[in-house]
N, C-alpha and C positions, 0 to 999 in steps of 0.2 A: 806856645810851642808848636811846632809843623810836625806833619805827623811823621814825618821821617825819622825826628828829634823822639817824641813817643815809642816808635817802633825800636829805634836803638836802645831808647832804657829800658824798655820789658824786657831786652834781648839782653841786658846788662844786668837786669833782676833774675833773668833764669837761675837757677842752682844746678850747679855742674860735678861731677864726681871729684873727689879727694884727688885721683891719679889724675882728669882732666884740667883741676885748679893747677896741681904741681907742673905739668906740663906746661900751663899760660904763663907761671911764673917762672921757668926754666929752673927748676927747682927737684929736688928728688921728692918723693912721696915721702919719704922718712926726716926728709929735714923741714915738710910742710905739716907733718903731725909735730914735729920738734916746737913750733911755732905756734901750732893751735895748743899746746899742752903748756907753752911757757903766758899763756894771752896776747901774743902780738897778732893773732887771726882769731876769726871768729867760724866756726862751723856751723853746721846746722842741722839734726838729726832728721835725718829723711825717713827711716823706719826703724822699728825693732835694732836690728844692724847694720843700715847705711848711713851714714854721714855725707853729707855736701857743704858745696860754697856758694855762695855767689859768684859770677863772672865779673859783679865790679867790685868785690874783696878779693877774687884770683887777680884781679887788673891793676889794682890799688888806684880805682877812679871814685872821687866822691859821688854823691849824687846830689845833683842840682837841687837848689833851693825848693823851686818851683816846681820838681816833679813830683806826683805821689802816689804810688802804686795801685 
């Protein structure tokens, strides 16, 4: 992979907030908790009380075989 390729999926492995997921997805923040609550998303407890996503589960991009964090 070229490191451009690299730089893009750590930038695609960041976790982003709840309201900045729903925003990539053009989505409201209430119909993207609707989503994590029914399993079609996956969140990810950031602390005590934050929650995040991924930017390639807010993107709905796989990630390549070949990369690994």
């Amino acid at each position: 992979m070229k490191k451009a390729d690299i730089e893009h999926e750590r930038w695609l492995e960041e976790i982003v907030s709840l309201r900045e997921a729903a925003r990539l997805r053009s989505i409201s923040l209430e119909t993207l908790k609707s989503e994590i609550e029914r399993g079609a998303l996956k969140d990810i407890q950031v602390s005590r009380k934050r929650r995040g996503m991924s930017r390639r589960e807010a993107l709905y991009q796989e990630s390549p075989k070949s990369y690994r964090p």
